[in-house]
N, CA, C and O atoms as a printed pandas DataFrame, in Angstrom:
     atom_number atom_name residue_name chain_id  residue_number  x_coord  y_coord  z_coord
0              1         N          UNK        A               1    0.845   -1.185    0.000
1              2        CA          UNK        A               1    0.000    0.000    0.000
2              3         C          UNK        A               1    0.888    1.245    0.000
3              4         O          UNK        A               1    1.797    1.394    0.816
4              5         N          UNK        A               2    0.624    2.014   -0.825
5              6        CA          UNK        A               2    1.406    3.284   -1.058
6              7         C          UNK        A               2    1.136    4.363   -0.149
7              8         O          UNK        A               2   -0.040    4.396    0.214
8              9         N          UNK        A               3    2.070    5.477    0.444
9             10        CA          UNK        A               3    2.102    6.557    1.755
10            11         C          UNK        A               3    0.880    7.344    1.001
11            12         O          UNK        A               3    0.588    7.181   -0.183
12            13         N          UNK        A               4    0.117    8.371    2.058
13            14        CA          UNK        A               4   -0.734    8.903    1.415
14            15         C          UNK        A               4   -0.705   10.350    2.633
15            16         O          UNK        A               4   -0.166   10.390    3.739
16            17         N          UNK        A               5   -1.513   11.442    1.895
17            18        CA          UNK        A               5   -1.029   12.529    2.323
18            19         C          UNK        A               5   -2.811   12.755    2.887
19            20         O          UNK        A               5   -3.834   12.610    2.217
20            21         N          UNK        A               6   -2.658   13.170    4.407
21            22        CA          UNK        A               6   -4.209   13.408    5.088
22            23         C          UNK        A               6   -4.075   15.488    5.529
23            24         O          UNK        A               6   -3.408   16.356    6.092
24            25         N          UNK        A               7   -4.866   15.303    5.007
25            26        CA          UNK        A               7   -5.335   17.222    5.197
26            27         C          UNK        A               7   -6.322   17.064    6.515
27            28         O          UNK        A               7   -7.213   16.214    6.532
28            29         N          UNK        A               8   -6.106   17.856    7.482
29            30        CA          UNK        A               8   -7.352   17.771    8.085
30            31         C          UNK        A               8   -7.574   19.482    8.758
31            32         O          UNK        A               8   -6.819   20.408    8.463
32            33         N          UNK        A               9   -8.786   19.610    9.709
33            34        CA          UNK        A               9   -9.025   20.867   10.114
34            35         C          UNK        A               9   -8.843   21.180   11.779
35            36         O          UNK        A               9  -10.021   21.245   12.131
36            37         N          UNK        A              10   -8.486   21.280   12.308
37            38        CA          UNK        A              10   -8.070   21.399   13.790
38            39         C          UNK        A              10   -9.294   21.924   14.326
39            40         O          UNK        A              10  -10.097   22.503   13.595
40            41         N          UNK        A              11   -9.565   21.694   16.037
41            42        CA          UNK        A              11  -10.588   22.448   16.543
42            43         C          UNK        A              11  -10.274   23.951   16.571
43            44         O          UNK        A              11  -11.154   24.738   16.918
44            45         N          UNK        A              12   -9.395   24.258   16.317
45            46        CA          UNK        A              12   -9.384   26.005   16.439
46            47         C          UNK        A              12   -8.938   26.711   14.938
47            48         O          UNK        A              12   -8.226   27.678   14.668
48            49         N          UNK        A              13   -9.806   25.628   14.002
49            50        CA          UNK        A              13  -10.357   26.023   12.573
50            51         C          UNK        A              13   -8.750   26.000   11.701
51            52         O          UNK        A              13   -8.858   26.246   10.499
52            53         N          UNK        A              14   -7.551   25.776   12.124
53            54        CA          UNK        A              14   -6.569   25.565   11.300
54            55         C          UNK        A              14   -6.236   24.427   10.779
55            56         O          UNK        A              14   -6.875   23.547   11.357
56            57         N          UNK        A              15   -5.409   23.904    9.802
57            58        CA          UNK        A              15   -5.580   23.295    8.943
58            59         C          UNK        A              15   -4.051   22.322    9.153
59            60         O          UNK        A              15   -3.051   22.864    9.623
60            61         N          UNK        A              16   -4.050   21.255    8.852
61            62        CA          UNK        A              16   -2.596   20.984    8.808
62            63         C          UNK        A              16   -2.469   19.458    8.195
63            64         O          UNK        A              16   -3.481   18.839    8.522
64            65         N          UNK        A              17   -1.501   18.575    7.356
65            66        CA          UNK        A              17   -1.652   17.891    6.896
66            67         C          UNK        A              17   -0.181   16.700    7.375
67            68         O          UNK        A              17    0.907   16.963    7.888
68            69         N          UNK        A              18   -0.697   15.569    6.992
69            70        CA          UNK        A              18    0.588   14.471    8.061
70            71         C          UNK        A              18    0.319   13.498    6.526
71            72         O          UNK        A              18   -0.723   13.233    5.927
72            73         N          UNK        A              19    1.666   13.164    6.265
73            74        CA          UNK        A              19    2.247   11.642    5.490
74            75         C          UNK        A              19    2.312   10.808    6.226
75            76         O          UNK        A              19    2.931   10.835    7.290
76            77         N          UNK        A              20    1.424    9.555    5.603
77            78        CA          UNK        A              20    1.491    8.832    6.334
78            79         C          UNK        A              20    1.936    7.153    5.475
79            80         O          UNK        A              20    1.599    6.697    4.383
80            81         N          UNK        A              21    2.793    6.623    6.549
81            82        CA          UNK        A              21    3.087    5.352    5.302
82            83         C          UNK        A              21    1.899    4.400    4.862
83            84         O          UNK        A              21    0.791    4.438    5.397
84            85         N          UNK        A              22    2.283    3.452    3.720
85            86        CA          UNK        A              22    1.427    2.567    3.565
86            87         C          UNK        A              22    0.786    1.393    4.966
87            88         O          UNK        A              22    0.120    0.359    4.919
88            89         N          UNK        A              23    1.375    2.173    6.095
89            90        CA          UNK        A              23    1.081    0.680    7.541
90            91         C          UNK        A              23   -0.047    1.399    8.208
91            92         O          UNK        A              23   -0.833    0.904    9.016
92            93         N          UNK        A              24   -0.023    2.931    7.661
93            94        CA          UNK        A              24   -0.902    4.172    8.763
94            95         C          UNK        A              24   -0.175    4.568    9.597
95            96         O          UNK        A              24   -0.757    5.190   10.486
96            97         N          UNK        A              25    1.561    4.417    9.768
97            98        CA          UNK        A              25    2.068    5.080   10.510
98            99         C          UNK        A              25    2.514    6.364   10.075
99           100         O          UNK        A              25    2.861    6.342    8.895
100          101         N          UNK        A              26    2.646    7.733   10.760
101          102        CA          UNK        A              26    2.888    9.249   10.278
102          103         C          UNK        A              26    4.339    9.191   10.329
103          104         O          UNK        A              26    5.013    8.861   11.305
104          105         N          UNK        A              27    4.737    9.530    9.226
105          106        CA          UNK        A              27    5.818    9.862    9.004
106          107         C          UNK        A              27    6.233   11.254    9.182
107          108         O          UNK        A              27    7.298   11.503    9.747
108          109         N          UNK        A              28    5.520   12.116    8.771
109          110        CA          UNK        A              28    5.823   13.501    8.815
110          111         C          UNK        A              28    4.283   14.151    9.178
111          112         O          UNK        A              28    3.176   13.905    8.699
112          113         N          UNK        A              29    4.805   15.256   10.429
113          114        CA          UNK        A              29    3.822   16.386   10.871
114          115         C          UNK        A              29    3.839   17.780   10.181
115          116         O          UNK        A              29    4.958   18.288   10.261
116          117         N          UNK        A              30    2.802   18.653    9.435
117          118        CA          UNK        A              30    3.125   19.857    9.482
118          119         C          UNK        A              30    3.116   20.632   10.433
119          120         O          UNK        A              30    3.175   20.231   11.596
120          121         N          UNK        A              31    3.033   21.999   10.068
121          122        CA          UNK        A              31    2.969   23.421   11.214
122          123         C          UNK        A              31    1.361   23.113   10.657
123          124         O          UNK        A              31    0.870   22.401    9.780
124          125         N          UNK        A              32    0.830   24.092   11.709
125          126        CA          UNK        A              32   -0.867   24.566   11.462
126          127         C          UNK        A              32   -0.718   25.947   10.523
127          128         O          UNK        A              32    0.092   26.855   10.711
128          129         N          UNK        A              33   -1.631   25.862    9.558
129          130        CA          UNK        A              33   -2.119   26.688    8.835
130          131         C          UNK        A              33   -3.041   27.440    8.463
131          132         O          UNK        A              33   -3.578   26.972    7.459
132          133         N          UNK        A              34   -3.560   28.551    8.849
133          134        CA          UNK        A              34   -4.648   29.603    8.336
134          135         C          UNK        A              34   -5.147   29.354    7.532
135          136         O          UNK        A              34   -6.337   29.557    7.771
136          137         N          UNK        A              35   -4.951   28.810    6.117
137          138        CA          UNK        A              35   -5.731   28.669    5.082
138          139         C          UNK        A              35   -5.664   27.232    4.661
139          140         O          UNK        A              35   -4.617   26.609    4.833
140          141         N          UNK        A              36   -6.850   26.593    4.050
141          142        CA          UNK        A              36   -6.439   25.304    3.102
142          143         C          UNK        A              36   -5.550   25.667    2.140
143          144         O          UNK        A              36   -4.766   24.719    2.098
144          145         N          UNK        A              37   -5.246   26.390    1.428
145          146        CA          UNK        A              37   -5.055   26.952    0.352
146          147         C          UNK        A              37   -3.287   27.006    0.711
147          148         O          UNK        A              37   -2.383   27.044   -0.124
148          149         N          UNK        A              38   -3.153   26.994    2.241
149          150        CA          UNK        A              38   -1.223   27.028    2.579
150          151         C          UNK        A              38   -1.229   25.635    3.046
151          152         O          UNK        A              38   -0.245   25.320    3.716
152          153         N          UNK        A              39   -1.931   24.921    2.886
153          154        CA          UNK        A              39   -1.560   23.334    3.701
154          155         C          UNK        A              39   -1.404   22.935    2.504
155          156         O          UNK        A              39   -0.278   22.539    2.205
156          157         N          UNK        A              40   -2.430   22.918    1.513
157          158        CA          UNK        A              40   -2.220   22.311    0.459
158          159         C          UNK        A              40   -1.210   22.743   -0.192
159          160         O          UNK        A              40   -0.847   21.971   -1.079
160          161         N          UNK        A              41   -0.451   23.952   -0.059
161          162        CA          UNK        A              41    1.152   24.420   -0.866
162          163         C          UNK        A              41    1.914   23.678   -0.219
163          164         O          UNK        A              41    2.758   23.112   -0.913
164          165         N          UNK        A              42    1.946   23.359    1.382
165          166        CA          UNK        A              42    2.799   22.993    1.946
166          167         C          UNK        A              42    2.823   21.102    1.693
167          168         O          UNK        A              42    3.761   20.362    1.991
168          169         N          UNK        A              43    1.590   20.722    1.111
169          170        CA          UNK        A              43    1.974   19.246    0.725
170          171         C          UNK        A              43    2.779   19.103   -0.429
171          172         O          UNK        A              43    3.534   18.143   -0.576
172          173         N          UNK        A              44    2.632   20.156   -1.385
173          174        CA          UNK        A              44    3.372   20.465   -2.654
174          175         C          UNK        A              44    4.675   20.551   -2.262
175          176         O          UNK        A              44    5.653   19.895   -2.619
176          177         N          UNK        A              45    4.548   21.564   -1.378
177          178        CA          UNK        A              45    6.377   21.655   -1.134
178          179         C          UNK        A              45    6.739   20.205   -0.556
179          180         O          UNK        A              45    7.889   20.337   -0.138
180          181         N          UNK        A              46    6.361   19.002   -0.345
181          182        CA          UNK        A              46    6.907   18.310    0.706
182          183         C          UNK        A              46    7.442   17.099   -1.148
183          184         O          UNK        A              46    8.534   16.649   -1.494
184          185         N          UNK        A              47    6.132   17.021   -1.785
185          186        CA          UNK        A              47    6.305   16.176   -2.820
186          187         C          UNK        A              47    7.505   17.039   -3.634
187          188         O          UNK        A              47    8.042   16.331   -4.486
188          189         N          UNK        A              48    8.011   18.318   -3.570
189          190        CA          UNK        A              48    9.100   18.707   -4.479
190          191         C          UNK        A              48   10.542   18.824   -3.460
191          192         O          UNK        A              48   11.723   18.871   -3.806
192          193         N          UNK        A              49   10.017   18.844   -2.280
193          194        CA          UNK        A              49   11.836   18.772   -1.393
194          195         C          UNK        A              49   12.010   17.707   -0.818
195          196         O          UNK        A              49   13.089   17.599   -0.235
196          197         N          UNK        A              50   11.083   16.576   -0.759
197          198        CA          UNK        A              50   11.568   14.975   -0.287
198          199         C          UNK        A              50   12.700   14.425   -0.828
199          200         O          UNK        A              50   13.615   13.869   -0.221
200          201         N          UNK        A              51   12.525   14.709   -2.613
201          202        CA          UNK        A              51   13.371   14.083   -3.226
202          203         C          UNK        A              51   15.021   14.630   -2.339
203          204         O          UNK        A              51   15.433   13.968   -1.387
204          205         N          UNK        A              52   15.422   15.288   -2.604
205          206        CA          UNK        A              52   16.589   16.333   -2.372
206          207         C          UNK        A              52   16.893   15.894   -0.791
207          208         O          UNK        A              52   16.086   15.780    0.131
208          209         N          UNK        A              53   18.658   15.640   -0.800
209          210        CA          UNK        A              53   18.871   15.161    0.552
210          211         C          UNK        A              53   19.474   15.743    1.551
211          212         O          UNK        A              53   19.771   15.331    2.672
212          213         N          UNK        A              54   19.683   17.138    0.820
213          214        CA          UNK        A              54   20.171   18.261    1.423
214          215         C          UNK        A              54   18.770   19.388    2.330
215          216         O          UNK        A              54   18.922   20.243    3.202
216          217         N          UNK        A              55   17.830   19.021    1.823
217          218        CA          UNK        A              55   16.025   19.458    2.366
218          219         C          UNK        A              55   16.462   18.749    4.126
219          220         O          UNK        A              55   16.281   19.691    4.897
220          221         N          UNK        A              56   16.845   17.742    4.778
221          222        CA          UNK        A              56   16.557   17.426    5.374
222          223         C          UNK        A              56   17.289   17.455    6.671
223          224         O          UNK        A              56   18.305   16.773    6.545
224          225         N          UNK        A              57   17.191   17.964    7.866
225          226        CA          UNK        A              57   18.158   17.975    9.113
226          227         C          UNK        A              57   17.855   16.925    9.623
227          228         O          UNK        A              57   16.687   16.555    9.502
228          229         N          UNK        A              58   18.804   16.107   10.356
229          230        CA          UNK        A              58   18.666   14.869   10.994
230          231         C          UNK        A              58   19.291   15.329   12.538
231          232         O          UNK        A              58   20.468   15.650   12.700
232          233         N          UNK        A              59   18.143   15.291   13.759
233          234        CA          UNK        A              59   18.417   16.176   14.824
234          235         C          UNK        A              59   18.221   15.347   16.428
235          236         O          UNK        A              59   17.119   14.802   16.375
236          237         N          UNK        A              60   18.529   15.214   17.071
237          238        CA          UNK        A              60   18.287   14.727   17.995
238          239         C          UNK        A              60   17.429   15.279   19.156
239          240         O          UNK        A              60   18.009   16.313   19.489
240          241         N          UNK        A              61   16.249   15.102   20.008
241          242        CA          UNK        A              61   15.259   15.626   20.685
242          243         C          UNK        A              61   15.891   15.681   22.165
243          244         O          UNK        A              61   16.344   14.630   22.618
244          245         N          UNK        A              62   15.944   16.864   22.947
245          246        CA          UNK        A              62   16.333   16.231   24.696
246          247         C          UNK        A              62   16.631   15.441   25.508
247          248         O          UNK        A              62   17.446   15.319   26.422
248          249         N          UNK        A              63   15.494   14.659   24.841
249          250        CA          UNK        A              63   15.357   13.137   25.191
250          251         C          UNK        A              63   16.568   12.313   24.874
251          252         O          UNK        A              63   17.035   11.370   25.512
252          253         N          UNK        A              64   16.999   12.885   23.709
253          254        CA          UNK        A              64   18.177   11.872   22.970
254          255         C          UNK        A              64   17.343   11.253   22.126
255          256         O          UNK        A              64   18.080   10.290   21.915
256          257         N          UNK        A              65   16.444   11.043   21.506
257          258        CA          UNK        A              65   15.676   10.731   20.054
258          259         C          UNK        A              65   15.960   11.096   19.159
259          260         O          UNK        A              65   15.876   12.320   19.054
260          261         N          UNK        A              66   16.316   10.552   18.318
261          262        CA          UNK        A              66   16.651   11.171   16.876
262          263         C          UNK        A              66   15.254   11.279   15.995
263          264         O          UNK        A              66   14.256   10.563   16.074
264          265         N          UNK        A              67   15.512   12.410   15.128
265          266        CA          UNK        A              67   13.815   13.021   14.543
266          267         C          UNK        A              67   14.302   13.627   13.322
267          268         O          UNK        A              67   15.515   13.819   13.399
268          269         N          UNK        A              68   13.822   13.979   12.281
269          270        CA          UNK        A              68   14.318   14.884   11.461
270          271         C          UNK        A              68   13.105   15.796   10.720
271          272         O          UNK        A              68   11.925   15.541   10.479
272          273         N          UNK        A              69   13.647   16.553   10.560
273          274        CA          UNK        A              69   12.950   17.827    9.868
274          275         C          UNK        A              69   12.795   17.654    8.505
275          276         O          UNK        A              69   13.663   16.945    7.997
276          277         N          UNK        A              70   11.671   18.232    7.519
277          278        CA          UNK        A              70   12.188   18.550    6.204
278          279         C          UNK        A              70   12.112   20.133    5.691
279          280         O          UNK        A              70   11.215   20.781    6.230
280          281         N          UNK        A              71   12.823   20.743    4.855
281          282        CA          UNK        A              71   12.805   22.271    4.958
282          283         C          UNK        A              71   12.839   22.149    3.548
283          284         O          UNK        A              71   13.183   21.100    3.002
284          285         N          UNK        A              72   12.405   23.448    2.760
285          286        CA          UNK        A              72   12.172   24.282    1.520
286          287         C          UNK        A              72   13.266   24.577    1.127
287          288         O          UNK        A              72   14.035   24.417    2.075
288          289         N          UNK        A              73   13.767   24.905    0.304
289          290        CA          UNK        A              73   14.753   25.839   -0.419
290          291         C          UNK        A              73   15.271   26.952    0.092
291          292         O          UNK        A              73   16.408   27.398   -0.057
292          293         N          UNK        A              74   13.832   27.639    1.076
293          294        CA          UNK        A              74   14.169   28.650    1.620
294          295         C          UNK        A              74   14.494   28.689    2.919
295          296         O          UNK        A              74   14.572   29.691    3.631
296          297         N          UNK        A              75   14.731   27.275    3.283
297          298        CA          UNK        A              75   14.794   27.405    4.778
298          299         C          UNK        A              75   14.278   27.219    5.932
299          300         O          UNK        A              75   14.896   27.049    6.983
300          301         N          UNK        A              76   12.676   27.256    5.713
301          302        CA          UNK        A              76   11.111   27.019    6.156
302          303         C          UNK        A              76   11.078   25.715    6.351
303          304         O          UNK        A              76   11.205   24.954    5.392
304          305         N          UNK        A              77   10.914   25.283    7.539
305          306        CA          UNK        A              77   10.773   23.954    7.969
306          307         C          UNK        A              77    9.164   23.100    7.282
307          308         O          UNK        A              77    8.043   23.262    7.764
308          309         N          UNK        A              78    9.388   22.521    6.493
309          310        CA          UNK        A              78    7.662   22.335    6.252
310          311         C          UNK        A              78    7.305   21.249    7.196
311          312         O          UNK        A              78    6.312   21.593    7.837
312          313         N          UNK        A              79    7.754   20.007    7.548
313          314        CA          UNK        A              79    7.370   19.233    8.698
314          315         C          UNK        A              79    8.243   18.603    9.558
315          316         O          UNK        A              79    9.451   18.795    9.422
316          317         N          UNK        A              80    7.868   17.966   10.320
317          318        CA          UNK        A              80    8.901   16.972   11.286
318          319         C          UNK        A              80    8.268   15.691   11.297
319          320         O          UNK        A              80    7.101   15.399   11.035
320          321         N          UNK        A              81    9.393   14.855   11.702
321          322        CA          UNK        A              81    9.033   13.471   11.373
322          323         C          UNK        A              81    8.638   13.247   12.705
323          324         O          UNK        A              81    8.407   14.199   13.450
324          325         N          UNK        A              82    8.470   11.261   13.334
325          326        CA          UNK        A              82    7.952   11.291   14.741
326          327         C          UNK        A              82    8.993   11.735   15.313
327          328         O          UNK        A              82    9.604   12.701   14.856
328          329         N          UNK        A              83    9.517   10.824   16.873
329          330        CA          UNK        A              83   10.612   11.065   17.929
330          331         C          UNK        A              83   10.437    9.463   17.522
331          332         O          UNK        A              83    9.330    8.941   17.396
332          333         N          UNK        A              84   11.656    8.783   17.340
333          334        CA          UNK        A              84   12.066    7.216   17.210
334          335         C          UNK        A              84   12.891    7.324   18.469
335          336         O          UNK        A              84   13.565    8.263   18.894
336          337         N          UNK        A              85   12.629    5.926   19.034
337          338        CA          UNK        A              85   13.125    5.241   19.974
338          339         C          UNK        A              85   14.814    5.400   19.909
339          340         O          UNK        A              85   15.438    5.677   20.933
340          341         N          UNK        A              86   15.432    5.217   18.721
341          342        CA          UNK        A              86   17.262    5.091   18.656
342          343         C          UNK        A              86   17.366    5.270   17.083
343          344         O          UNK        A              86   16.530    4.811   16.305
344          345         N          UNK        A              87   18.065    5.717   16.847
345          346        CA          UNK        A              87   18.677    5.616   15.425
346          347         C          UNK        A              87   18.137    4.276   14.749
347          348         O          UNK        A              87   17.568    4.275   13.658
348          349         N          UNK        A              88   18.371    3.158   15.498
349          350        CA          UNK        A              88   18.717    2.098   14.865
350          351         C          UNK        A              88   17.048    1.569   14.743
351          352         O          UNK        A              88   16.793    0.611   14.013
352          353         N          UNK        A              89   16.222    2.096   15.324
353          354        CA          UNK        A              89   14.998    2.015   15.547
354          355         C          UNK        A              89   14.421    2.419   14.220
355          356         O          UNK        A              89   13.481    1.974   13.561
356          357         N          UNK        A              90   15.393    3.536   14.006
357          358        CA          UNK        A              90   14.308    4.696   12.692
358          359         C          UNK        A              90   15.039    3.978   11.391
359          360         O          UNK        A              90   14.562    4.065   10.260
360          361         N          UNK        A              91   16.492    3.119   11.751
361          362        CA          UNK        A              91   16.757    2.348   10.427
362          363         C          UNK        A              91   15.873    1.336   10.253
363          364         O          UNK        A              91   15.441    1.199    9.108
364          365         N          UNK        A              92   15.491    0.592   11.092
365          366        CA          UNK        A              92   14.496   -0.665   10.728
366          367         C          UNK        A              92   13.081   -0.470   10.306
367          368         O          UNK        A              92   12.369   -1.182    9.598
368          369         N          UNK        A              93   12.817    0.766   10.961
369          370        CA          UNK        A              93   11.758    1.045   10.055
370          371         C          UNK        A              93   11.729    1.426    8.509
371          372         O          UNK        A              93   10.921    1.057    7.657
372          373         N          UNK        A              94   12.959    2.362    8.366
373          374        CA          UNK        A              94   12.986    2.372    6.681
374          375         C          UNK        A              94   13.124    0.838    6.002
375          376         O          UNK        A              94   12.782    0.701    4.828
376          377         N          UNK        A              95   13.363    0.297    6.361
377          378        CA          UNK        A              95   13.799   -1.586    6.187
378          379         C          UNK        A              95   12.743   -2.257    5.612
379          380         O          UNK        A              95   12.621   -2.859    4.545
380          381         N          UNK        A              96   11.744   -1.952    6.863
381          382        CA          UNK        A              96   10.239   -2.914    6.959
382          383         C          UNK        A              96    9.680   -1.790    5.884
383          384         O          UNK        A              96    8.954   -2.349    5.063
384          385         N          UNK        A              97    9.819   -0.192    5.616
385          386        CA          UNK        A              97    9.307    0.398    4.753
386          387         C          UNK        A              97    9.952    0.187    3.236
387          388         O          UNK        A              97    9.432    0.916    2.391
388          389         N          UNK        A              98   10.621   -0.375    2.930
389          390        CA          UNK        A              98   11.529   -0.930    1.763
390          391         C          UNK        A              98   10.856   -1.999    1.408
391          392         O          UNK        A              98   10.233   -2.008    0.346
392          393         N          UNK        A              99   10.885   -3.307    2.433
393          394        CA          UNK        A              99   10.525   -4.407    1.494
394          395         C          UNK        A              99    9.005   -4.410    1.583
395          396         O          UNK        A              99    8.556   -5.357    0.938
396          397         N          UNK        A             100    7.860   -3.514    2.284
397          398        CA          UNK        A             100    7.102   -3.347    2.237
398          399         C          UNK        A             100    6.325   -3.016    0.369
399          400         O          UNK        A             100    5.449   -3.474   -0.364
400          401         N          UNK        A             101    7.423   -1.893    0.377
401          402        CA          UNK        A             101    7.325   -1.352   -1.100
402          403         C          UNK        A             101    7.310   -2.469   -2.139
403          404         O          UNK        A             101    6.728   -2.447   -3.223
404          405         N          UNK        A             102    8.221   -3.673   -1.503
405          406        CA          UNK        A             102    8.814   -4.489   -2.945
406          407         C          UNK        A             102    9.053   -3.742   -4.421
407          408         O          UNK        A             102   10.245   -3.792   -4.723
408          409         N          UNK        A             103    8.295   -3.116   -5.341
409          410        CA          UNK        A             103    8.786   -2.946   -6.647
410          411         C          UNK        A             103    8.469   -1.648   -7.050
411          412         O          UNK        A             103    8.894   -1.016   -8.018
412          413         N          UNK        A             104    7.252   -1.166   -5.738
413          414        CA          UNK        A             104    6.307    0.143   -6.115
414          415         C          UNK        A             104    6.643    1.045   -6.194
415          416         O          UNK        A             104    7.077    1.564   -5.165
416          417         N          UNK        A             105    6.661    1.828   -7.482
417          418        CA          UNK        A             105    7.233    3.500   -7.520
418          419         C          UNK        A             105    6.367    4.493   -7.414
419          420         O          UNK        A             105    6.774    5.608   -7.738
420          421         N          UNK        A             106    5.063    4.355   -6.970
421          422        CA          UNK        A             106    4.295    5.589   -7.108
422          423         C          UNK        A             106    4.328    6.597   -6.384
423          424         O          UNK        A             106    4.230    6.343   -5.183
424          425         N          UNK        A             107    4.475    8.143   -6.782
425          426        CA          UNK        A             107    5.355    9.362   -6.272
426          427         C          UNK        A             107    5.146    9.463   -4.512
427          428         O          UNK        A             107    6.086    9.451   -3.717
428          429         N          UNK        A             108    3.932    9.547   -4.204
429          430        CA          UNK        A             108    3.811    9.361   -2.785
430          431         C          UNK        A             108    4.531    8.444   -1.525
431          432         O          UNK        A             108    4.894    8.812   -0.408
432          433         N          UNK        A             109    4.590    6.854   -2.292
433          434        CA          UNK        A             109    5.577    5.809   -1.720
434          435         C          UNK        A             109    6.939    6.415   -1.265
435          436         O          UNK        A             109    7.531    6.503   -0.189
436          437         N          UNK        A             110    7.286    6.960   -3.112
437          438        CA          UNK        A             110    8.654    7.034   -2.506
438          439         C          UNK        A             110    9.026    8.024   -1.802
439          440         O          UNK        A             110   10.133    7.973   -1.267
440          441         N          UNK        A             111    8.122    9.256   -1.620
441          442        CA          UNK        A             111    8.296   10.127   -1.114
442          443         C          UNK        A             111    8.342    9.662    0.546
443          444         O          UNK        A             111    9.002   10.170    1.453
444          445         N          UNK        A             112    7.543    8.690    0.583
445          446        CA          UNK        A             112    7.035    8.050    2.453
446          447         C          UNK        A             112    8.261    7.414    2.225
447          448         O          UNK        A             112    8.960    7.900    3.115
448          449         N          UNK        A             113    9.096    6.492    1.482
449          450        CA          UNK        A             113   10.032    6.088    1.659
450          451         C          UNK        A             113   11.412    7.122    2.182
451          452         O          UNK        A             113   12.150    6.906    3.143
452          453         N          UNK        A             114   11.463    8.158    1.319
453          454        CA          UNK        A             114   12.506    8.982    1.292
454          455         C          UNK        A             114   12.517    9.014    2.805
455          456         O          UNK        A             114   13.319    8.624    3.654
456          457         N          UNK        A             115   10.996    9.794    2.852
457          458        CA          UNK        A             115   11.384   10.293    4.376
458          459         C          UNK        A             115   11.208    9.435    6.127
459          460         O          UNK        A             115   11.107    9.712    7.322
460          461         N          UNK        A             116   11.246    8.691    5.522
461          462        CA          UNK        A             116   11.500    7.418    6.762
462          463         C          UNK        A             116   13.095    6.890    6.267
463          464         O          UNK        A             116   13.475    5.723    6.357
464          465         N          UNK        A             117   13.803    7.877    5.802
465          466        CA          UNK        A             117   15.326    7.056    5.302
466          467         C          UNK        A             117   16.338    6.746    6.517
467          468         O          UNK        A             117   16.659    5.604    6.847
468          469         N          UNK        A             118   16.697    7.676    7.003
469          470        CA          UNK        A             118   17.365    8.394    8.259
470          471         C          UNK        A             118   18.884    7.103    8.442
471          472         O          UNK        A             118   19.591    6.988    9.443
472          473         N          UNK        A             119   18.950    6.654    7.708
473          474        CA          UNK        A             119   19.987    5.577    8.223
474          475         C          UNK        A             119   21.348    6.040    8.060
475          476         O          UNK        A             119   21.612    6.833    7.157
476          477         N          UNK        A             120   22.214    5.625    8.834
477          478        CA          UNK        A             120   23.956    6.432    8.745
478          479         C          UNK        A             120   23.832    7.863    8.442
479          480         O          UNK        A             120   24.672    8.393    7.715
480          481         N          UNK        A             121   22.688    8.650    9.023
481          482        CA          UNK        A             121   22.965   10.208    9.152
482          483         C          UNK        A             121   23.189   10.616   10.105
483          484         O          UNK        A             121   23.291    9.819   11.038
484          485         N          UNK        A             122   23.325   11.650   10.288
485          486        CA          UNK        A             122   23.558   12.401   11.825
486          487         C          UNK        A             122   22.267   12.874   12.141
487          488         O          UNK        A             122   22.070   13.475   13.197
C-alpha cells in the first residue's frame, strides 16, 4: 500500500496535513495553517523537497531521540518526522518500509520512503 497525504481541520479552525506510510504510521507532521489553500502548498512543497537530501536535518530531541525535519529551499521547515526510539529504531523502520514497497514507484511511496530514510545520518 502506497504513503498517502491526510489534510485535516483542527478544533481552532486551522488546517494541517501528516504523510502517512502505507502501515498508517505518520511519518511527517506539518505546522498549522490559516488557510487550506497554505496546507495544500505545503503538501506540494513536501512532494518537491523529499526528493533532495540536502532538504533534510537529521536532529536529535532532549530526550536523545533522533527526529528529522524537512525544509524548503528557503529554509522554512515544512514538517517533522515522529521522535524514534534510537537511530537504529528509525533504520528498521525504513527496512520494513523498503521491502514493504517491494517494486512500487508511485510518487507518494517514494516520497514516504525517502522520508523514513534516516539511516547512517547524523
Amino acid at each position: 500500500m502506497a504513503g498517502k497525504f491526510e489534510l485535516n481541520k483542527s478544533t481552532n479552525d486551522k488546517y494541517f496535513f501528516s504523510l502517512l506510510a502505507g502501515n498508517g504510521q505518520k511519518i511527517l507532521a506539518s505546522e498549522m495553517y490559516e488557510a487550506k489553500a497554505s496546507a495544500v502548498n505545503g503538501i506540494e512543497s513536501v512532494k518537491k523537497n523529499a526528493p533532495e537530501d540536502d532538504r533534510y536535518e537529521r536532529l536529535t530531541g532532549k530526550d536523545g531521540s533522533p527526529y528529522f525535519t524537512l525544509k524548503a529551499s528557503n529554509g522554512q521547515v515544512i514538517g517533522n518526522s515522529q521522535m524514534y526510539a534510537s537511530t537504529a529504531a528509525r533504520c528498521r523502520h525504513r527496512v520494513l518500509q523498503n521491502q514493504r514497497a517491494g517494486r512500487r514507484h508511485d510518487r507518494q511511496h517514494l516520497i514516504a520512503l525517502r522520508l523514513a530514510k534516516p539511516c547512517g545520518v547524523n
